[in-house]
C-alpha positions as CSV (number, residue, x, y, z in Angstrom):
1,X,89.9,95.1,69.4
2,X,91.8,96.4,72.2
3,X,91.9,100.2,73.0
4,X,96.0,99.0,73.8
5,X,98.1,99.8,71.5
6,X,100.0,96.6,69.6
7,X,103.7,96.9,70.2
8,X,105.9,97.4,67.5
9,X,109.1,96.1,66.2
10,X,112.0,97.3,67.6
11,X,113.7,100.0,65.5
12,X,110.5,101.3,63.4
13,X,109.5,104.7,63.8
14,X,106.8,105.5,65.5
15,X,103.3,106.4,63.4
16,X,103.5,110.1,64.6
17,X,106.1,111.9,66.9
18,X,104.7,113.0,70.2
19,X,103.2,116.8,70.1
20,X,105.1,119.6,71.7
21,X,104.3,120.2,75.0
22,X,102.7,123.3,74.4
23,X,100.8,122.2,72.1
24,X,99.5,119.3,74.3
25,X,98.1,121.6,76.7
26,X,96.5,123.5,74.6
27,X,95.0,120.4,73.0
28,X,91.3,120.1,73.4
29,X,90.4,117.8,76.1
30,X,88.0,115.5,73.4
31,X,91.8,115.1,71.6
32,X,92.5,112.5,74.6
33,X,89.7,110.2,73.7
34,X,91.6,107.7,71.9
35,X,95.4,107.0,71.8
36,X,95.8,107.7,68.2
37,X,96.0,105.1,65.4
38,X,96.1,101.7,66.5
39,X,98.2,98.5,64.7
40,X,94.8,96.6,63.9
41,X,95.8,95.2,60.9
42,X,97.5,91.6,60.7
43,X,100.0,90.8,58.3
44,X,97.8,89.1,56.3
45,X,95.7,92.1,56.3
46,X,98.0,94.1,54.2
47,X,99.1,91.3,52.1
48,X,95.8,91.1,50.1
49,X,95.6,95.1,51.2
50,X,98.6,95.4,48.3
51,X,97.6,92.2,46.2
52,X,93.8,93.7,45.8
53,X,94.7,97.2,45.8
54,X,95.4,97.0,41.6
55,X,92.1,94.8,40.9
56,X,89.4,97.1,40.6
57,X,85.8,96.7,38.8
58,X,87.6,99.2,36.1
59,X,89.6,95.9,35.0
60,X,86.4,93.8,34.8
61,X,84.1,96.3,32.9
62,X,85.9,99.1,31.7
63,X,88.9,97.4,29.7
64,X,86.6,97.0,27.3
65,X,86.6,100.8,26.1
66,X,90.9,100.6,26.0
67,X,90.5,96.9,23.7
68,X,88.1,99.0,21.6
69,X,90.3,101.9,21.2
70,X,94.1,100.2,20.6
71,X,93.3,96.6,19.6
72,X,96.1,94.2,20.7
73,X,98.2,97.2,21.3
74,X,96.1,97.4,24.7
75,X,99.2,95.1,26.0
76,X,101.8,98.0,25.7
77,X,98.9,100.8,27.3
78,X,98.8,98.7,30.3
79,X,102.5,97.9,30.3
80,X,103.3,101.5,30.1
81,X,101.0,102.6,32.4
82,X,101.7,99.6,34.8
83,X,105.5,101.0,34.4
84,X,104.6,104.1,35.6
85,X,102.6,102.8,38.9
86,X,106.0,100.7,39.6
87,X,108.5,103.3,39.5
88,X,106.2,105.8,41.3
89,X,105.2,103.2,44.1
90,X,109.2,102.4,44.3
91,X,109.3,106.0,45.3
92,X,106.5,105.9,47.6
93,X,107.8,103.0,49.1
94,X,111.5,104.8,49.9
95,X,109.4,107.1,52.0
96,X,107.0,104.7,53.7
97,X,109.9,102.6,54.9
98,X,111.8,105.3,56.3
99,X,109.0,107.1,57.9
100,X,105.4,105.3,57.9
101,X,102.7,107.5,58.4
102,X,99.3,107.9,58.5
103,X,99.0,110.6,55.9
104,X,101.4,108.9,53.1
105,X,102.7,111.2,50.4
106,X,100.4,113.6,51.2
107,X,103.0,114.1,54.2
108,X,105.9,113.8,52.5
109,X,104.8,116.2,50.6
110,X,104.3,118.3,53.6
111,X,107.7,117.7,54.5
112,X,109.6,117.7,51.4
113,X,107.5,120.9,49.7
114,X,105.7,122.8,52.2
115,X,102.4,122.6,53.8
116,X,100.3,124.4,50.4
117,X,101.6,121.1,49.0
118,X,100.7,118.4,51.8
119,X,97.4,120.4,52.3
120,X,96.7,120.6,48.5
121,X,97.6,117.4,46.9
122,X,95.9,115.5,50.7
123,X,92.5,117.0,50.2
124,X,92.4,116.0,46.3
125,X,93.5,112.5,47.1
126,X,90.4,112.8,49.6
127,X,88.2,114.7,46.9
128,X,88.7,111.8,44.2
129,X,88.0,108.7,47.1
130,X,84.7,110.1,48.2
131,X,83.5,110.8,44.3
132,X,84.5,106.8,44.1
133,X,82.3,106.5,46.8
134,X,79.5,106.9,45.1
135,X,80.4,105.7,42.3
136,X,81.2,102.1,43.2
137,X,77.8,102.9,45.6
138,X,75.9,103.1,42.5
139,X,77.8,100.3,40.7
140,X,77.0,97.4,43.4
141,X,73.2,99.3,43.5
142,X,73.0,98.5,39.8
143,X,73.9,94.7,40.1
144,X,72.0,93.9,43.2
145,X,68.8,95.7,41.4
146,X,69.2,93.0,38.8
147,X,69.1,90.9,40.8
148,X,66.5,91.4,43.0
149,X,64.3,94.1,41.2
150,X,61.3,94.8,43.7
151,X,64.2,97.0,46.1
152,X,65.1,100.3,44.5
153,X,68.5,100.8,43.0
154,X,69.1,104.3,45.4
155,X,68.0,101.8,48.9
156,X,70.8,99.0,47.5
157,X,73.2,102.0,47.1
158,X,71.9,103.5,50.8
159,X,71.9,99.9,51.9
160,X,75.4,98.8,50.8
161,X,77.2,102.7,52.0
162,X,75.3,102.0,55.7
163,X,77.4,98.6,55.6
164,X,80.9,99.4,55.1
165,X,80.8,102.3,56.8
166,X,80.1,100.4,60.0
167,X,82.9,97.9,59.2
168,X,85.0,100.9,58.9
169,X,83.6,102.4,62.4
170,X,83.9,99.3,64.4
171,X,87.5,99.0,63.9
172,X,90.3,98.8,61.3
173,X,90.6,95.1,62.0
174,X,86.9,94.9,60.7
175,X,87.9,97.0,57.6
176,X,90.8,94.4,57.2
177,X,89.3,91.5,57.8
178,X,86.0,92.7,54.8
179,X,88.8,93.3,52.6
180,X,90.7,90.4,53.1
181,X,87.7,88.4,51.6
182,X,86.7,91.0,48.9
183,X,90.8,91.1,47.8
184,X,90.6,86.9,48.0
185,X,87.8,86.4,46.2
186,X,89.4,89.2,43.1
187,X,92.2,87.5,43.1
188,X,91.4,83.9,42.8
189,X,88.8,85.1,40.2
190,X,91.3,86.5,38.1
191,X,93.8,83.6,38.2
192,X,91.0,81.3,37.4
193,X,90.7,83.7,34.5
194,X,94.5,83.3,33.1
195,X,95.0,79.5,34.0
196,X,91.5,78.6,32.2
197,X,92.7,81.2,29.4
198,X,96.1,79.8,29.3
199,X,94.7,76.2,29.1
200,X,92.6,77.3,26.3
201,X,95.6,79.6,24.3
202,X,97.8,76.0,23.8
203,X,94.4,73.6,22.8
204,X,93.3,72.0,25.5
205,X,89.9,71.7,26.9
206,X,87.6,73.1,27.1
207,X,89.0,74.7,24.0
208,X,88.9,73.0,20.5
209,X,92.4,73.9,19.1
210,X,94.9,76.4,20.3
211,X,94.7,80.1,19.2
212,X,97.6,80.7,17.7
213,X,98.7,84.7,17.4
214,X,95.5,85.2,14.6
215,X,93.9,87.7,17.2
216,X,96.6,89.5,17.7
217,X,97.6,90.0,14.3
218,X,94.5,90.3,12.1
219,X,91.7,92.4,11.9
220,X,93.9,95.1,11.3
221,X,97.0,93.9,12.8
222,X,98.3,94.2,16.0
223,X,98.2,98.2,16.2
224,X,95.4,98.6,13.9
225,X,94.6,102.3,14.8
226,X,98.1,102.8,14.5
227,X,101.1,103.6,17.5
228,X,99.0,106.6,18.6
229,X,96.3,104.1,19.9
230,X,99.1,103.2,22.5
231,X,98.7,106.4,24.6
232,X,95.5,106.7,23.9
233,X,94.4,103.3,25.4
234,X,96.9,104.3,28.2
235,X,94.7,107.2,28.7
236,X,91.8,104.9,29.0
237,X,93.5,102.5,31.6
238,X,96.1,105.0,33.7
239,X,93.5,105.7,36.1
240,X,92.4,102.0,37.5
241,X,95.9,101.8,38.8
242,X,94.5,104.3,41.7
243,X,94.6,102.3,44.8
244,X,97.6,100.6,44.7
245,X,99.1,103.2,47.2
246,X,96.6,102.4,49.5
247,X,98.8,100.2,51.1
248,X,101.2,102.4,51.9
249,X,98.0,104.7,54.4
250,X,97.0,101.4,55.9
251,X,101.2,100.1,56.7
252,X,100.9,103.1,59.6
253,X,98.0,100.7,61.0
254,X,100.3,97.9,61.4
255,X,102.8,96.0,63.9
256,X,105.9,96.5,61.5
257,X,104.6,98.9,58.6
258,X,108.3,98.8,56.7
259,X,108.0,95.4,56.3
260,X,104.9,95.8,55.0
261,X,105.9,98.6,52.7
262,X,108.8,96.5,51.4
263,X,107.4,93.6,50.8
264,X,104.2,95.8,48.9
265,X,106.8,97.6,46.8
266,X,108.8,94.5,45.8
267,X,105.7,92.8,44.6
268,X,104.0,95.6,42.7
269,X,106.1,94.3,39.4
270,X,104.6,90.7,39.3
271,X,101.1,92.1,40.6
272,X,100.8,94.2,37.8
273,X,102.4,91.8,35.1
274,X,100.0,88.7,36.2
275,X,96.4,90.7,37.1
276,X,96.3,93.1,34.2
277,X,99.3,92.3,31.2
278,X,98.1,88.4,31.9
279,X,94.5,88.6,32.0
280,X,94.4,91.0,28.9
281,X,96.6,88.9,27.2
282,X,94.0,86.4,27.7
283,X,91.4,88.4,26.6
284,X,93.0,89.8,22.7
285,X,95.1,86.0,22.5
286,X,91.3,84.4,22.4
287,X,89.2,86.7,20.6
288,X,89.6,89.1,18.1
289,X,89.7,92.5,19.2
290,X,86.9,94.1,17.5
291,X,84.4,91.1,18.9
292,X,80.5,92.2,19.5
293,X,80.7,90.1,22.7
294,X,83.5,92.3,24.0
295,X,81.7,95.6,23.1
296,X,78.4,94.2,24.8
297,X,78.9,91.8,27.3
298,X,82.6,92.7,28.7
299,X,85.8,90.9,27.8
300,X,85.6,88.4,30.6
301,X,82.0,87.6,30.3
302,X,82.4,87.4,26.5
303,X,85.7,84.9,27.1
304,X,84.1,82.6,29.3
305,X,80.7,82.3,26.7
306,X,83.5,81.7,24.1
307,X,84.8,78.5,26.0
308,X,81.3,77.8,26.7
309,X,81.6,78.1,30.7
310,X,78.4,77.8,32.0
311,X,76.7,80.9,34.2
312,X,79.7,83.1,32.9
313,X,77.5,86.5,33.2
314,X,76.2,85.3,36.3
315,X,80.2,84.4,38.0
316,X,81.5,87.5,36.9
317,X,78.2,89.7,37.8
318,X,79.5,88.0,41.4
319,X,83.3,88.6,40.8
320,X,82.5,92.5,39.7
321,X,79.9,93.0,42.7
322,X,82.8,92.2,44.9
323,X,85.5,94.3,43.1
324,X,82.6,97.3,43.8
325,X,82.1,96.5,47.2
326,X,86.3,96.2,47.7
327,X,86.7,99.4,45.9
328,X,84.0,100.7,48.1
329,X,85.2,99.9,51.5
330,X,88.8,100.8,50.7
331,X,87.7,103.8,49.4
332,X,85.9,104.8,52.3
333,X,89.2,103.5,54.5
334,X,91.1,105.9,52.7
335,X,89.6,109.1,52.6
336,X,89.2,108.6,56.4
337,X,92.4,108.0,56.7
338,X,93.8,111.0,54.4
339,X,91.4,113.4,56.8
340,X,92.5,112.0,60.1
341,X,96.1,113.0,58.9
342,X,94.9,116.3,57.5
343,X,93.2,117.3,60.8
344,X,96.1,116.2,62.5
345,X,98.2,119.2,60.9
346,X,95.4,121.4,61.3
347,X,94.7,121.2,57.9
348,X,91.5,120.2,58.4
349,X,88.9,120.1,61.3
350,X,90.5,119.1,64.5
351,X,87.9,117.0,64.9
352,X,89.3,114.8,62.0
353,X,92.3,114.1,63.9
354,X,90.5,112.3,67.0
355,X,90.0,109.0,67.3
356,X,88.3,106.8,69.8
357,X,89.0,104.2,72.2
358,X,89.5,101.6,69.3
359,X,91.7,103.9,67.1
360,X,89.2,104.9,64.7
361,X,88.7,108.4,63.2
362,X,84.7,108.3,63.8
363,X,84.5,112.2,62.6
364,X,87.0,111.7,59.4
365,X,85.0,108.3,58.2
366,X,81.7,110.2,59.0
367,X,82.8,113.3,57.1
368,X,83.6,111.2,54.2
369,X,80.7,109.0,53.8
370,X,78.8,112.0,54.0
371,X,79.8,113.3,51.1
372,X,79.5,110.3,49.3
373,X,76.1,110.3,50.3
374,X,75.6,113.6,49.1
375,X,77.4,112.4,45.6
376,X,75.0,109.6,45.4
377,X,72.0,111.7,45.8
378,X,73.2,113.9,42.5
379,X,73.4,111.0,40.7
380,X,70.0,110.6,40.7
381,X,68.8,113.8,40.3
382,X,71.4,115.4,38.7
383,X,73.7,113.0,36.7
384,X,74.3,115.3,33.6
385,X,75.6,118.5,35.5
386,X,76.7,118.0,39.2
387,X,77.7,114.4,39.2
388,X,78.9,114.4,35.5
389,X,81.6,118.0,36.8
390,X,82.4,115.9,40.2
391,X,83.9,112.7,37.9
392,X,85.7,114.9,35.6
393,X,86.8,117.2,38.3
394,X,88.7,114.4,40.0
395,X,89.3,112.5,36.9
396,X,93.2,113.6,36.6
397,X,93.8,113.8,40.5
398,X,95.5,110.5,39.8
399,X,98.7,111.6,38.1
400,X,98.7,114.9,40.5
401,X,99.4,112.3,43.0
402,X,102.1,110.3,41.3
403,X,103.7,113.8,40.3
404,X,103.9,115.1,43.9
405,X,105.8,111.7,45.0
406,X,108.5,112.2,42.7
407,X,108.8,115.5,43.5
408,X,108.9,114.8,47.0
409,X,110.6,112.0,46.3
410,X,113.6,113.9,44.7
411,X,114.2,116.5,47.7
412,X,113.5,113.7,50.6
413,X,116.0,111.1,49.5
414,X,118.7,114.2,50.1
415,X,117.5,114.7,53.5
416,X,117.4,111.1,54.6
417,X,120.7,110.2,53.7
418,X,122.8,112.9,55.0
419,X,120.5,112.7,58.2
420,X,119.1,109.3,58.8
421,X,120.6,107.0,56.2
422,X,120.1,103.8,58.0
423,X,116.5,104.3,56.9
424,X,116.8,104.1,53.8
425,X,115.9,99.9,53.7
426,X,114.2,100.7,50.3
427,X,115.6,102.5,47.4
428,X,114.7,104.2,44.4
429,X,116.3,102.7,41.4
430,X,118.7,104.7,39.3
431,X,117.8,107.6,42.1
432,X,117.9,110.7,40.6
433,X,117.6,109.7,36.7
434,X,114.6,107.7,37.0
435,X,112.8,109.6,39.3
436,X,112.8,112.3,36.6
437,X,112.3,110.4,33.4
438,X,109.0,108.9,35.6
439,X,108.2,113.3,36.1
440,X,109.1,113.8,32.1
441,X,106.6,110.5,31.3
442,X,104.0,111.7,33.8
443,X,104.2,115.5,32.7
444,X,103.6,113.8,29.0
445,X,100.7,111.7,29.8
446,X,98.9,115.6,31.3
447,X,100.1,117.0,28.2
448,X,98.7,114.3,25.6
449,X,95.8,114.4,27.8
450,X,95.0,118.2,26.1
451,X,94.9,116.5,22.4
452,X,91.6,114.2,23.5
453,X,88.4,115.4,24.3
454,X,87.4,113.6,27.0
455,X,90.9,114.1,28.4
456,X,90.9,117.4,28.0
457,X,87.7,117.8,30.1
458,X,88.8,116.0,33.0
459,X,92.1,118.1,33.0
460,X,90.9,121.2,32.5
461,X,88.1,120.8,35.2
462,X,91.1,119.1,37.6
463,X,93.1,121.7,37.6
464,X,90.5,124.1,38.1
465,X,89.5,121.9,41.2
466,X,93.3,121.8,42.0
467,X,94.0,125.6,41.9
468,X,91.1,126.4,44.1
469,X,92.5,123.9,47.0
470,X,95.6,125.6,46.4
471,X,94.5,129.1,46.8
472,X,92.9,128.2,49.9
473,X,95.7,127.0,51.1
474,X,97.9,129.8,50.5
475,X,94.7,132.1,52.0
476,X,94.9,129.6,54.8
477,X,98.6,129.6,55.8
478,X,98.8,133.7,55.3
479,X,96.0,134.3,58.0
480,X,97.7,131.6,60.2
481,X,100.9,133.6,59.8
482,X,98.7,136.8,60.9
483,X,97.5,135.4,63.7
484,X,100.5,134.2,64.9
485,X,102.0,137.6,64.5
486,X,99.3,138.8,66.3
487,X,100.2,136.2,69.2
488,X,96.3,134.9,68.3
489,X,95.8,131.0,68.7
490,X,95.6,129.7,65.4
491,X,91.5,128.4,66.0
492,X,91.1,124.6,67.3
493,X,92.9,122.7,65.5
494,X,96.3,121.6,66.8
495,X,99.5,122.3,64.8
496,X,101.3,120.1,62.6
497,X,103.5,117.9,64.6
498,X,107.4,118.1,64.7
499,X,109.1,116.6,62.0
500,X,111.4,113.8,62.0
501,X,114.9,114.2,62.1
502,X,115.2,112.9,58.3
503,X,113.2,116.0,57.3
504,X,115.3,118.7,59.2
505,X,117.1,121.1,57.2
């Protein structure tokens, strides 16, 4: 890719306003390497970006455990969960269109809330993608060992990590490009899925006679552990909708990022309705809830065995290896991405907030695969203790995230239409009353979270993770304020850059 940065279209803002001169000069000279972030990623890019950004292995294997728990009822878990992602993504999308950025909400909230809250909710966001790191690592280590048994699990998951994160390192046009595939390959799996489903609901071939609504009222009915199953299934399947704010990071990487937000945000509705409410209608519509095939082979395996497709285990082992590997190189994408925009408001390293001649963060990307490297290596020695307290600890960082958009959200809105209205090219809906109905429904889902066990857990251990990057931010910004008093540079790393005139005031 060229070390030139692609134009963009007229009237977009740019990815981040130019630094103070002051602070320019006292810039280290390293900071000059690279021009910044470069527009790398085509439009096509970031249309399977968004599209792929809701399919995630947790759909493939781990909708099994919600089918278990609510029966048929799984239908309203997802749809209420899949409601929530829509109206928080509307509202991250207001903001992305009227100011892309590199950093996403974890700038707005920088803006909107102060910098204990940009700092904060940036480095959990970062926290929770380099635990998925290893993770998904292990995941695509597990198939690949089944598949070829004489290489040891740890060298597939050393192996597959070493890959991606030189995709990422080349350029993001490489990321892109991986993804594109990985995304394309999800996607036409899953409509494979709900056309051969579909075909097979009304009596066609390869089914004997249609299926009727049997499944999804017997064996108990269609709630059969009763309306509380609802939330708790939504419980179970809130948290696979991480990722589809990715889009929203990677829009700053490209030659008109508000179109690409828009045109993210206005899909997000069908996205959600056709990959998960379709597919899992699918799934409960065929085969009665409480199957042994579900329970041990997955509900997409055990589908496909029902209609007698041949080498089902083997196509979806395929199909799930690339939702790891997708999950794994967007991951990696992401936390870069959030620590390049961290160390650009010296809220992390400076070093973080370089980047090279091709636009890439080498230190942020290295930084994060480290410590999914160093995730990995627990969960081999130390699955039980370390590795088990690093998944629960980030377990809830999800709805942190969606809670500080609509808060940001709520105080941004103000500032952009008394100041830069014209920007506003994508609204909130019902703007404020849905915003805060979405913080009442969010602020219920942490609440019922306390009345499970497992929930309660991954809260408890969240918060605890979440108060200690807060306290060090607050520890952080008072010695800045010392030092500044003291007329003492405020150590390498540059200062957060001006803010746009939407956020004055």
């Amino acid at each position: 890719m060229s070390s030139q940065q692609t134009p963009r279209t007229p009237g977009v803002p740019p990815q981040k306003p130019p630094p103070r001169a002051a602070e320019a000069a006292a810039a280290p000279a390293a900071a000059q390497d690279g021009d910044g972030l470069q527009a790398g990623l085509k439009n096509r890019h970031l249309s399977m970006i968004a599209i792929g950004g809701v399919i995630g292995a947790g759909l493939f294997v781990g909708s099994k455990a919600g089918i278990a728990d609510a029966g048929p009822g799984i239908l309203l878990s997802y749809a209420l969960a899949g409601l929530l992602v829509v109206l928080v993504m509307r509202m991250l999308g207001e903001m992305a269109a009227a100011d892309p950025a590199s950093g996403s909400f974890s700038t707005y909230a920088d803006r909107a809330l102060g910098r204990w809250a940009g700092f904060t909710i940036g480095w959990l966001y970062w926290f929770f993608w380099a635990v998925v790191l290893a993770v998904e690592a292990t995941a695509a280590a597990d198939i690949l060992e089944g598949w070829i048994p004489a290489v040891d699990q740890w060298v597939w998951a050393l192996l597959v990590m070493l890959v991606l994160t030189g995709t990422n390192l080349i350029s993001v046009g490489s990321y892109g490009e991986f993804e594109f595939w990985f995304a394309g390959i999800k996607v036409v799996a899953i409509i494979a899925f709900i056309v051969v489903g579909m075909v097979a609901f009304v009596g066609l071939p390869p089914a004997d006679s249609a299926a009727g609504l049997s499944h999804l009222t017997g064996q108990g009915g269609f709630l059969p552990h009763g309306p509380g199953a609802i939330l708790s299934g939504m419980l179970l399947v809130v948290f696979s909708f991480m990722g589809s704010e990715i889009v929203t990071l990677a829009a700053a990487e490209s030659p008109n990022p508000v179109a690409a937000v828009r045109k993210a945000v206005n899909s997000v509705i069908w996205r959600i309705g056709l990959f998960y409410i379709g597919s899992m209608f699918v799934i409960v519509a065929l085969l009665p809830w409480d199957s042994e095939a579900i329970a041990a082979d997955g509900p997409y395996v055990a589908v496909l065995d029902a209609l007698d497709i041949p080498y089902a285990g083997t196509v979806m082992d395929v199909v799930v290896l690339t939702a790891v590997l997708s999950c794994l190189n967007s991951g990696l994408y992401t936390a870069s991405r959030m620590a390049f925009s961290l160390g650009e408001r010296g809220d992390a390293p400076a070093s973080f907030g370089r980047t090279n001649k091709r636009g890439v963060p080498t230190a942020a990307i290295l930084a994060s695969v480290a410590f999914g490297f160093v995730a990995v290596f627990f969960n081999y020695i130390a699955k039980d203790t370390v590795f088990e307290f690093l998944l629960n600890s980030s377990g809830a960082v999800a709805l942190f995230v969606w809670l500080v958009i609509c808060a940001s959200q709520l105080r941004m809105r103000r500032r952009i239409e008394r100041e830069a209205p014209e920007r506003l090219t994508v609204r909130m809906w019902l703007y404020p009353y849905l915003t805060w109905a979405t913080i009442g429904l969010i602020v219920f889902v942490i609440g019922y979270m306390f009345t499970d066990d497992d929930g309660r857990t991954q809260m408890l251990l969240s918060l605890a993770v979440a108060a200690g990057v807060l306290i060090t931010s607050l520890v952080k910004d008072r010695l800045g304020r010392g030092k500044a008093r003291a007329g003492e540079p405020l150590g390498g790393a540059a200062q957060a850059p001006p803010r746009s005139p939407a956020d004055a005031g």
